[in-house]
Biopython code that builds the backbone (N, CA, C, O; Angstrom):
import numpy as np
from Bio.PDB.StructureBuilder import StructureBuilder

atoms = [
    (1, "UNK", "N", (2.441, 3.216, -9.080)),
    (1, "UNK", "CA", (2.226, 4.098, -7.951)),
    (1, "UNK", "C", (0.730, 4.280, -7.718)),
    (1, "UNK", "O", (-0.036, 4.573, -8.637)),
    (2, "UNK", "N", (0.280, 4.068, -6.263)),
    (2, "UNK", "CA", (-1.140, 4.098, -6.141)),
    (2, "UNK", "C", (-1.307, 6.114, -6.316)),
    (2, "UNK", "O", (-0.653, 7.070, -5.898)),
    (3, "UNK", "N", (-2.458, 5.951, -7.097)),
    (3, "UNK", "CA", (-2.833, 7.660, -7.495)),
    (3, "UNK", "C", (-4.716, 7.331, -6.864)),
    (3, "UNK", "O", (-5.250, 6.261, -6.574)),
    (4, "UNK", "N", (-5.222, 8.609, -6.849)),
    (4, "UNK", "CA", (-6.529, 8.471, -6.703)),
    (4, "UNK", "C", (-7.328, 8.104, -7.689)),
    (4, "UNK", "O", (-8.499, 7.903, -7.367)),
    (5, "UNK", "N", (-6.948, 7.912, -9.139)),
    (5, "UNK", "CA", (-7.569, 7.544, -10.361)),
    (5, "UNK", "C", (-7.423, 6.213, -10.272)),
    (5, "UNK", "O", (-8.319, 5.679, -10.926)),
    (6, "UNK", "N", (-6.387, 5.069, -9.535)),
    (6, "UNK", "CA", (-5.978, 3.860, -9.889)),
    (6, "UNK", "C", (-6.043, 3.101, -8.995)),
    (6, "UNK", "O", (-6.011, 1.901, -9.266)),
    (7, "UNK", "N", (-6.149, 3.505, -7.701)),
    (7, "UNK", "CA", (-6.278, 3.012, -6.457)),
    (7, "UNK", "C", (-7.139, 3.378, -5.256)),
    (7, "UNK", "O", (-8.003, 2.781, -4.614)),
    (8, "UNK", "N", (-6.365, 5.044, -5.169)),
    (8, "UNK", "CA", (-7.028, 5.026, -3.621)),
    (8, "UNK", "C", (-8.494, 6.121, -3.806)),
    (8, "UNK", "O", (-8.964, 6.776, -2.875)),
    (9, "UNK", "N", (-9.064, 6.108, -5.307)),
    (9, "UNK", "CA", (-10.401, 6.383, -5.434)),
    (9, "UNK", "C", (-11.445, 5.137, -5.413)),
    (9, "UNK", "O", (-12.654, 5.359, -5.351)),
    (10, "UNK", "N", (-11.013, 4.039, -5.457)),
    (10, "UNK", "CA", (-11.940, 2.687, -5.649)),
    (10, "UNK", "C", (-11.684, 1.924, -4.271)),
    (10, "UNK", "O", (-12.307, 0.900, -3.990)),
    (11, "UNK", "N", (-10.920, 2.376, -3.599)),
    (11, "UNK", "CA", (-10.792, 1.670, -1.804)),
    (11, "UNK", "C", (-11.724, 3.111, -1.008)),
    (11, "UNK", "O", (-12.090, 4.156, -1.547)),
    (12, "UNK", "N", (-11.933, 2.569, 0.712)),
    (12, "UNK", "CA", (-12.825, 3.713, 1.787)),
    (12, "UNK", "C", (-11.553, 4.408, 2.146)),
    (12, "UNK", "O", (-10.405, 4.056, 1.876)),
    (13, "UNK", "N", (-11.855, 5.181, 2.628)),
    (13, "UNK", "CA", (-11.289, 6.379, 3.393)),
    (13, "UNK", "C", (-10.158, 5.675, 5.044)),
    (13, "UNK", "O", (-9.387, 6.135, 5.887)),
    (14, "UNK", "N", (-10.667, 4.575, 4.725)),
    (14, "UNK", "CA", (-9.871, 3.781, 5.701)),
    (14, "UNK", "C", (-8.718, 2.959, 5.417)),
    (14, "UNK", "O", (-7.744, 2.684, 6.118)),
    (15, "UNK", "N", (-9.109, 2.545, 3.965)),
    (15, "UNK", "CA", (-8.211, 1.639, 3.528)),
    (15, "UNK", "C", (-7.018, 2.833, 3.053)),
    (15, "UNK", "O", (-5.840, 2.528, 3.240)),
    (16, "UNK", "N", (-7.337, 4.181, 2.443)),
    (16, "UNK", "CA", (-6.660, 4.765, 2.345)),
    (16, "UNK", "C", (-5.492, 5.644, 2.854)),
    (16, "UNK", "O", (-4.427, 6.013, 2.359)),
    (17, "UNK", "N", (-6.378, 5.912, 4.538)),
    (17, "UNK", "CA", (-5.460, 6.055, 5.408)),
    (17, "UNK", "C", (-4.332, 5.211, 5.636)),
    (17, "UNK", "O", (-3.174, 5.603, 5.491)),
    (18, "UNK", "N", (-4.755, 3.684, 6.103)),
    (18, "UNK", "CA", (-3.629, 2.583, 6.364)),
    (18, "UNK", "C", (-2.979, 2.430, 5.193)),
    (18, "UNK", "O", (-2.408, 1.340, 5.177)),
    (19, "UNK", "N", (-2.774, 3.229, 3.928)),
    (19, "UNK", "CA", (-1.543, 3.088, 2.732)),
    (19, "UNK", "C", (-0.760, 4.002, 3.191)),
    (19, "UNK", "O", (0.452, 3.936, 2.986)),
    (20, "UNK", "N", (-1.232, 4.846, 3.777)),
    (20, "UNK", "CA", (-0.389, 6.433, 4.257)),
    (20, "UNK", "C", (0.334, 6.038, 4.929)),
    (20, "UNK", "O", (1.537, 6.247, 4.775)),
    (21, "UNK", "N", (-0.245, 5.209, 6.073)),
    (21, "UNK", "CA", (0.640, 5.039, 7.513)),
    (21, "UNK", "C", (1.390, 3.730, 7.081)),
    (21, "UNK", "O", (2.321, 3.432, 7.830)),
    (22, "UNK", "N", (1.186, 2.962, 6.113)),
    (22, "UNK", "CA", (1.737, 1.458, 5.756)),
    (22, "UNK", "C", (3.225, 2.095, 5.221)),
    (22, "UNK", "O", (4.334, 1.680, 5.559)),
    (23, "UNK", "N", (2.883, 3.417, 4.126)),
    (23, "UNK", "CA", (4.113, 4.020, 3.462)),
    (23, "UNK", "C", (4.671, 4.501, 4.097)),
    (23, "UNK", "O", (5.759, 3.927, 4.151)),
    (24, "UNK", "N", (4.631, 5.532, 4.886)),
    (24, "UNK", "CA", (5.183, 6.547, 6.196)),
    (24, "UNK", "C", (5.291, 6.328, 7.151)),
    (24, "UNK", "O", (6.189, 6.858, 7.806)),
    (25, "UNK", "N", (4.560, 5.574, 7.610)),
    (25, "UNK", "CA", (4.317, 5.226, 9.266)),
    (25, "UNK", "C", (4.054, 6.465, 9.935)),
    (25, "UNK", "O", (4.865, 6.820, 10.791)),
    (26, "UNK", "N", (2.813, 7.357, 9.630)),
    (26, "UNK", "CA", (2.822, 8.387, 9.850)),
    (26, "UNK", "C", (1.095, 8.102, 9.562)),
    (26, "UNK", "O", (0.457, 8.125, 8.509)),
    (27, "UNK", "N", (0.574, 7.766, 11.312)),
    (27, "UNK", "CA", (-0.957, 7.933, 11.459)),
    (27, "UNK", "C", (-1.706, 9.279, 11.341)),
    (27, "UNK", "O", (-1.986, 10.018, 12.285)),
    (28, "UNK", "N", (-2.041, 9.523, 9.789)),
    (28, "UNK", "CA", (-3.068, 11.119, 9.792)),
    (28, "UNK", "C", (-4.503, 10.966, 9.535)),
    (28, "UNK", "O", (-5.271, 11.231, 8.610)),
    (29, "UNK", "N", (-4.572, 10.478, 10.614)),
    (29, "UNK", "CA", (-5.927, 10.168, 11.058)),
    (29, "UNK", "C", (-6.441, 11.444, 11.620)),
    (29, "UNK", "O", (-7.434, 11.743, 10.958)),
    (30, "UNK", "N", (-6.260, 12.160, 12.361)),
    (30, "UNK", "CA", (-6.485, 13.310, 12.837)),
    (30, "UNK", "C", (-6.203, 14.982, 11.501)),
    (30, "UNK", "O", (-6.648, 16.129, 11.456)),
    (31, "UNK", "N", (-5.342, 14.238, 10.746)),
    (31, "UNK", "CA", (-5.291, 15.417, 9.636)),
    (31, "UNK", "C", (-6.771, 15.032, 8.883)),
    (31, "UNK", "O", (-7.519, 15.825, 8.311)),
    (32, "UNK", "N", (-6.850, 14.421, 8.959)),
    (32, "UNK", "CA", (-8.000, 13.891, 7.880)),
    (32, "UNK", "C", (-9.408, 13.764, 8.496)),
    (32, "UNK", "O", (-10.395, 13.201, 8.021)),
    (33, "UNK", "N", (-9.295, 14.299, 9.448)),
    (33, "UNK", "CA", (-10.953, 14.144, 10.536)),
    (33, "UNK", "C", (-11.681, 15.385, 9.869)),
    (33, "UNK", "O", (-11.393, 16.582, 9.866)),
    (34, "UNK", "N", (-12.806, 14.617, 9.263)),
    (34, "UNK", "CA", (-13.710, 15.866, 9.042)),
    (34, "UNK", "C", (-13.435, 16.077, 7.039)),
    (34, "UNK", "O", (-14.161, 16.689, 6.255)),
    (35, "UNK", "N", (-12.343, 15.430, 6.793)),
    (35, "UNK", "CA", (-12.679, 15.400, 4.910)),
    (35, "UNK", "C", (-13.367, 14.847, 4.428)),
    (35, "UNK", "O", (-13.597, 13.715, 4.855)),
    (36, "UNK", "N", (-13.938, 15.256, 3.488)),
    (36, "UNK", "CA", (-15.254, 14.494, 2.727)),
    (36, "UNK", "C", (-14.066, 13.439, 1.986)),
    (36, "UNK", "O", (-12.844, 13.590, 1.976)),
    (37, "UNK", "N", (-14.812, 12.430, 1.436)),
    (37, "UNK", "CA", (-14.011, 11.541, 0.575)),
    (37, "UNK", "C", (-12.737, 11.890, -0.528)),
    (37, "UNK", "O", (-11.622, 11.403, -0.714)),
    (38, "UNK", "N", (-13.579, 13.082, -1.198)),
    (38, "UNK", "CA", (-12.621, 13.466, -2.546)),
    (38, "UNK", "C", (-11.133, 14.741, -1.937)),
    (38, "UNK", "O", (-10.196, 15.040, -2.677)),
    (39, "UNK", "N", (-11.273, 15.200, -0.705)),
    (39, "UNK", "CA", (-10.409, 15.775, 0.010)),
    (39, "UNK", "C", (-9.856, 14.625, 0.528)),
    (39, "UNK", "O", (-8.773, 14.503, -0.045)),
    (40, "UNK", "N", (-10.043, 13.536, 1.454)),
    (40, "UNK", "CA", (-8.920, 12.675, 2.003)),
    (40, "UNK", "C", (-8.487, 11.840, 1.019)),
    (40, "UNK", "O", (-7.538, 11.165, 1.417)),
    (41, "UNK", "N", (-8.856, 11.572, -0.310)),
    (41, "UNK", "CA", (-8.230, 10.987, -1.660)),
    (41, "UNK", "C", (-6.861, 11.832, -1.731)),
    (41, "UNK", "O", (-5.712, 11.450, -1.508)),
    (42, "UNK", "N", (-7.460, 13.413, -2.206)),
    (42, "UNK", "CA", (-6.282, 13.794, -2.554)),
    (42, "UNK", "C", (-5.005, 14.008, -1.677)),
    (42, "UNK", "O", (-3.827, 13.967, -2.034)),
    (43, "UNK", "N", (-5.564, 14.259, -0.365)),
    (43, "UNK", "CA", (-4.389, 14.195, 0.644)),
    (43, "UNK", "C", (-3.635, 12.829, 0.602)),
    (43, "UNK", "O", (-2.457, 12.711, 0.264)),
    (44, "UNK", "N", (-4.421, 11.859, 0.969)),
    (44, "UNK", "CA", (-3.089, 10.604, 0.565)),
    (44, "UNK", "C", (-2.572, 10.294, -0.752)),
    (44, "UNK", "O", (-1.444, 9.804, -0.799)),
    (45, "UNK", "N", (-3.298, 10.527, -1.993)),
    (45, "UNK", "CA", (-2.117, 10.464, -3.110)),
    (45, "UNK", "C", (-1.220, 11.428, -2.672)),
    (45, "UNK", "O", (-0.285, 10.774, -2.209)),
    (46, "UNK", "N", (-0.900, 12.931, -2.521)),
    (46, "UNK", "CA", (0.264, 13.631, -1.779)),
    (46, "UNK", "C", (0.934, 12.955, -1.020)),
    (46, "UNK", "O", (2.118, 12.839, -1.334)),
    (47, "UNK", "N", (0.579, 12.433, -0.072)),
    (47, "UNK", "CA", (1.283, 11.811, 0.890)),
    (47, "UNK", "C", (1.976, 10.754, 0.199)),
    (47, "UNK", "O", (3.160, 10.971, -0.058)),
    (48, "UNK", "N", (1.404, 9.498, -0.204)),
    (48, "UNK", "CA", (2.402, 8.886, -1.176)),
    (48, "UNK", "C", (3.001, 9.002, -2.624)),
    (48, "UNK", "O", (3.536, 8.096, -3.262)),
    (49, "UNK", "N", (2.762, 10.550, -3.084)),
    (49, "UNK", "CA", (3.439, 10.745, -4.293)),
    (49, "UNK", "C", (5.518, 10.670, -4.106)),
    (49, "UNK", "O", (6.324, 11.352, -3.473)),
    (50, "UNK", "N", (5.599, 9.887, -4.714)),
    (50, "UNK", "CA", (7.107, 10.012, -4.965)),
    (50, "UNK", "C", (7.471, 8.512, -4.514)),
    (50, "UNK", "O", (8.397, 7.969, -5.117)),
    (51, "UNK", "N", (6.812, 7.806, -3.499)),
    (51, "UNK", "CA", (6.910, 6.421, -2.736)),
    (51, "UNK", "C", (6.747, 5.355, -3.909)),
    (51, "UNK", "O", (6.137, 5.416, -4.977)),
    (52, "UNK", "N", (7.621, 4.221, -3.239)),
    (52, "UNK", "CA", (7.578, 3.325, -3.905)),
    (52, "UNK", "C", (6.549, 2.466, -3.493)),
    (52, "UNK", "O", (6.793, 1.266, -3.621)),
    (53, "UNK", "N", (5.342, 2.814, -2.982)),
    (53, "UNK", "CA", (4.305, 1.755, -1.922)),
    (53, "UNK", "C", (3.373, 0.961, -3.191)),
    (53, "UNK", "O", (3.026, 1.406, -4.285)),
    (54, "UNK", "N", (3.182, -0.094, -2.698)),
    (54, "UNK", "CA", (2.268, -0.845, -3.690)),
    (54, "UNK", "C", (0.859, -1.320, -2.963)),
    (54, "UNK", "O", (1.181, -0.887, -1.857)),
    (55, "UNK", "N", (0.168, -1.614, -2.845)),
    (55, "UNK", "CA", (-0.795, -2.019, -2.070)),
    (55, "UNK", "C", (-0.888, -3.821, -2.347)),
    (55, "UNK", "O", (-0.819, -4.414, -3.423)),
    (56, "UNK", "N", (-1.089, -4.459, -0.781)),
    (56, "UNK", "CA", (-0.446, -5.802, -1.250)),
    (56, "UNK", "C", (-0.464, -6.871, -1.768)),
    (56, "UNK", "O", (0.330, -7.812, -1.796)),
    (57, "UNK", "N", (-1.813, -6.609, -2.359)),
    (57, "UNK", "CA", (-1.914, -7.363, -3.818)),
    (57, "UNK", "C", (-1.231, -7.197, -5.223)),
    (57, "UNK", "O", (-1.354, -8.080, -6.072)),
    (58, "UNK", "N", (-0.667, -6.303, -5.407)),
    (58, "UNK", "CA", (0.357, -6.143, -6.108)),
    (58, "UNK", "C", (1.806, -5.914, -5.901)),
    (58, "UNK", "O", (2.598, -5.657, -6.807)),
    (59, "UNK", "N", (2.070, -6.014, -4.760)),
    (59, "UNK", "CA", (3.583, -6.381, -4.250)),
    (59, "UNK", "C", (4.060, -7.723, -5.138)),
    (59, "UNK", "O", (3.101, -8.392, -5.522)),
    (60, "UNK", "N", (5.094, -8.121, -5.444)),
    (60, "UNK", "CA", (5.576, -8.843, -5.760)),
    (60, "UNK", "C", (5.871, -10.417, -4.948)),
    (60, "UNK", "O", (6.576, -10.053, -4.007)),
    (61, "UNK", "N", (5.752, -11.561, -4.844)),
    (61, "UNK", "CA", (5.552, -12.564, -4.177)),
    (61, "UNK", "C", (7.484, -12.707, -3.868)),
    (61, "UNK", "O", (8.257, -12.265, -4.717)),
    (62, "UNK", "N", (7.825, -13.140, -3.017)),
    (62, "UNK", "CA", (9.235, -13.305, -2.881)),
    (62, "UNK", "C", (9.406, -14.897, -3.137)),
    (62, "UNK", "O", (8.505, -15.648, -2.765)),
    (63, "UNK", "N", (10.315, -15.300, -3.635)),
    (63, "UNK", "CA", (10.326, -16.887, -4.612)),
    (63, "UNK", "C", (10.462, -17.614, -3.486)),
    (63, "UNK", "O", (10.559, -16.930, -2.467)),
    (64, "UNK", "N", (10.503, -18.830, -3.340)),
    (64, "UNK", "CA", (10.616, -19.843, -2.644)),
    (64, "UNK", "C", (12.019, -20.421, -2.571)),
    (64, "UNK", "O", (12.120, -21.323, -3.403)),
    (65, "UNK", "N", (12.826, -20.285, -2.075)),
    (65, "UNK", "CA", (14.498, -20.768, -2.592)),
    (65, "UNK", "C", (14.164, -22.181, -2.232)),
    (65, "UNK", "O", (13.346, -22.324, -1.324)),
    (66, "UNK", "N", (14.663, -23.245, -2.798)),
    (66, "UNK", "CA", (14.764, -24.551, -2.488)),
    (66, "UNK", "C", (16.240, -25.158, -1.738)),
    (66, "UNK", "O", (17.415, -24.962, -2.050)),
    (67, "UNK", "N", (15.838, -25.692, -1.007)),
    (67, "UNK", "CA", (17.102, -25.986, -0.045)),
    (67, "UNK", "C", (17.965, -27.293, -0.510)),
    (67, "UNK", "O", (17.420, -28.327, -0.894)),
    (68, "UNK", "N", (19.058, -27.157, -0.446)),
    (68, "UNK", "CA", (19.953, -27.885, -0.509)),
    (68, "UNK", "C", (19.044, -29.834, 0.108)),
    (68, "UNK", "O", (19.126, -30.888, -0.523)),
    (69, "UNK", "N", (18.698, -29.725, 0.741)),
    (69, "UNK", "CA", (18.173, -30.442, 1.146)),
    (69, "UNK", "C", (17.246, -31.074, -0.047)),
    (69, "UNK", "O", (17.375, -32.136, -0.656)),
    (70, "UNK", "N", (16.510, -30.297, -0.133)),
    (70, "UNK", "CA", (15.356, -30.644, -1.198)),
    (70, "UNK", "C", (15.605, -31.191, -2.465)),
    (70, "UNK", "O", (14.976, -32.073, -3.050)),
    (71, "UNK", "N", (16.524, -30.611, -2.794)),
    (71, "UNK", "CA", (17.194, -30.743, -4.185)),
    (71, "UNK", "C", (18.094, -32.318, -4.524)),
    (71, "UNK", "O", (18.170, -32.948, -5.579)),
    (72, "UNK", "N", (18.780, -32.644, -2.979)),
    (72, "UNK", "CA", (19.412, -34.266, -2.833)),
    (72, "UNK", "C", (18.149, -34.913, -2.774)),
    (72, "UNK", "O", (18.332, -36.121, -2.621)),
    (73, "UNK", "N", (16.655, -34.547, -2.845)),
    (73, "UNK", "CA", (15.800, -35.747, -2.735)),
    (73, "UNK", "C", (15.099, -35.869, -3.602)),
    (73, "UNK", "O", (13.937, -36.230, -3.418)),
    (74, "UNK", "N", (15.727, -35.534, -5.149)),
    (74, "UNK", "CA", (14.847, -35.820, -6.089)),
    (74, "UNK", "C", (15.734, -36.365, -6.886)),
    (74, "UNK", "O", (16.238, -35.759, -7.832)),
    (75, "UNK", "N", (16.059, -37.837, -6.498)),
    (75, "UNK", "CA", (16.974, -38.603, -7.186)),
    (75, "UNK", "C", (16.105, -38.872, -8.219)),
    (75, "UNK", "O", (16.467, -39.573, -9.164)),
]
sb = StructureBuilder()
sb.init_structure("model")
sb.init_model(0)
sb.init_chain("A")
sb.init_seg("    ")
for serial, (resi, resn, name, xyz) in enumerate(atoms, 1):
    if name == "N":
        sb.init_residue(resn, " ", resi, " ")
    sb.init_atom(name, np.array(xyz, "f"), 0.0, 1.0, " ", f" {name:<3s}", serial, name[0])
structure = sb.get_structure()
């Protein structure tokens, strides 16, 4: 889970927003006008506490299924 110790303290204030709205779909761009850095940290760990969001370098890659096709051509 991205926290402000593990993630969204070492990304900008931008990248942090677009995890909010990536998790929620919920642009708080306007909640957040005017926080210094260590205030809009802690507002988006809140915002994604409990979420399953990963940021997408650590998402998981989805496998490649090989097709029926592919598989008759490796006589």
């Amino acid at each position: 889970m991205p926290t402000a110790a593990n993630y969204l303290g070492s990304v900008s204030k931008a990248k942090a927003l677009e995890a909010v709205k990536g998790a929620t779909g919920i642009d708080s761009t306007k909640a957040m006008a005017g926080m210094k850095k260590p205030e809009a940290i802690a507002y988006c760990a809140s915002r994604l506490e409990g979420l399953r969001w990963l940021p997408v370098p650590l998402r998981a890659r989805a496998a490649n299924p090989v097709s029926v096709k592919d598989e008759e051509s490796d006589d």
